[in-house]
C-alpha angles and dihedrals in degrees: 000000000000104000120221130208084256087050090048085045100062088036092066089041090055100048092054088044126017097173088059109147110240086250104048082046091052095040089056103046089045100251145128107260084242092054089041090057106036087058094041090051089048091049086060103042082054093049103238079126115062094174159294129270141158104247108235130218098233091187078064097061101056091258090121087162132082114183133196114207121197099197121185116195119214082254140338103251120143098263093039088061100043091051100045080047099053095041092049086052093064093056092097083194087060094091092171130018117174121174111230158194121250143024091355134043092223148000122225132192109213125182126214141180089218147313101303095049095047073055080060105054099038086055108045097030126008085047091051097050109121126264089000114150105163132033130188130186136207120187105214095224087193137000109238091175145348105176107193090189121051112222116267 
């Protein structure tokens, strides 16, 4: 989809606000409520929106800890891969996994509500993870900056 200044528009808009009513949106991008919608249906049928959700404070929360693990797998085959995947995707404190280039096959983002209960998790799910032989963790000391929206 080739995205236009009004796309881009109601992109921004979005992104500051995503329980905008259509009008105000409309309003603000300098279009009719039908046009508004018709182009911000067709944003989401394309798949330039992934989604809405309410971004939550996970300090409070009680999860004080954000953690940074470095895994390594035992290779990187097909079915290696699609285990350790599926199996990562069940650890409800893994918040981001990417597979990656380098020194380790992928990065996670784990939240924690302290030391004792990153033990936890280490233990009973980052360690169990299939076909892991190596894991490395960061303690994240203070956030700087965690953009949920990238610039347009």
């Amino acid at each position: 989809m080739q995205l236009d200044t009004i796309d881009l528009a109601i992109l921004k808009e979005l992104q500051r606000n995503g329980r905008i009513s259509n009008s105000e949106l409309a309003e603000r991008v300098g279009l009719s409520a039908s046009a508004c919608s018709r182009r911000h249906d067709a944003l989401e049928k394309a798949g330039v929106i992934s989604g809405y959700h309410a971004r939550l404070a996970h300090k409070a929360l009680d999860y004080k800890m954000m953690v940074i693990v470095h895994i390594s797998l035992s290779g990187q085959f097909a079915k290696t891969l699609q285990e350790f995947e599926a199996a990562v995707k069940r650890c409800p404190n893994v918040l981001v996994c990417y597979l990656m280039s380098g020194e380790y096959d992928y990065i996670l983002r784990v939240a924690a509500k302290d030391l004792e209960d990153y033990e936890r998790i280490h233990r009973d799910w980052l360690s169990a993870l299939p076909h892991v032989v190596k894991i490395n963790s960061s303690f994240a000391l203070r956030e700087i900056i965690d953009r949920p929206n990238v610039g347009l």
